[in-house]
C-alpha positions, 0 to 999 in steps of 0.5 A: 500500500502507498503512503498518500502524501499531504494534499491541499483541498484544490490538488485533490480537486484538480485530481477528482476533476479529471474523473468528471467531477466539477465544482458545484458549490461551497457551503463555508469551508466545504467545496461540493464536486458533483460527477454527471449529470442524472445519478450524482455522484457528491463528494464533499472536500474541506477547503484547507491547505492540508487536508487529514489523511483520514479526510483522503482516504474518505474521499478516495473511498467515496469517489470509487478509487483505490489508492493508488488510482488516486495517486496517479490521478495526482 
């Protein structure tokens, strides 16, 4: 298994964007990507200069990817 490195909220947006995942809103300080157009997919993303490594692997999880997938992404 990779060590994920610390991202910030718009590298791991740019990552997602590659996937189809475009900026929707901000509530706060949390950015909302949605992926399509008929079934959602949302994902929500702390704008923060270092987000958790629990906060990425949520994320990772929640947009379908392993690990790895993501670290190539980036």
């Amino acid at each position: 298994m990779s060590k994920l490195p610390v991202i910030s909220s718009f590298e791991a947006i740019k990552a997602l964007n590659k996937l189809g995942y475009d900026i929707d809103h901000q509530t706060g300080s949390h950015i909302i990507l949605r992926q399509g157009k008929e079934p959602h997919r949302r994902l929500t993303i702390p704008n923060h200069q270092e987000i958790a490594k629990g906060t990425i692997i949520s994320i990772i999880k929640q947009a379908g990817l392993t690990r790895e997938e993501f670290l190539k992404l980036l």
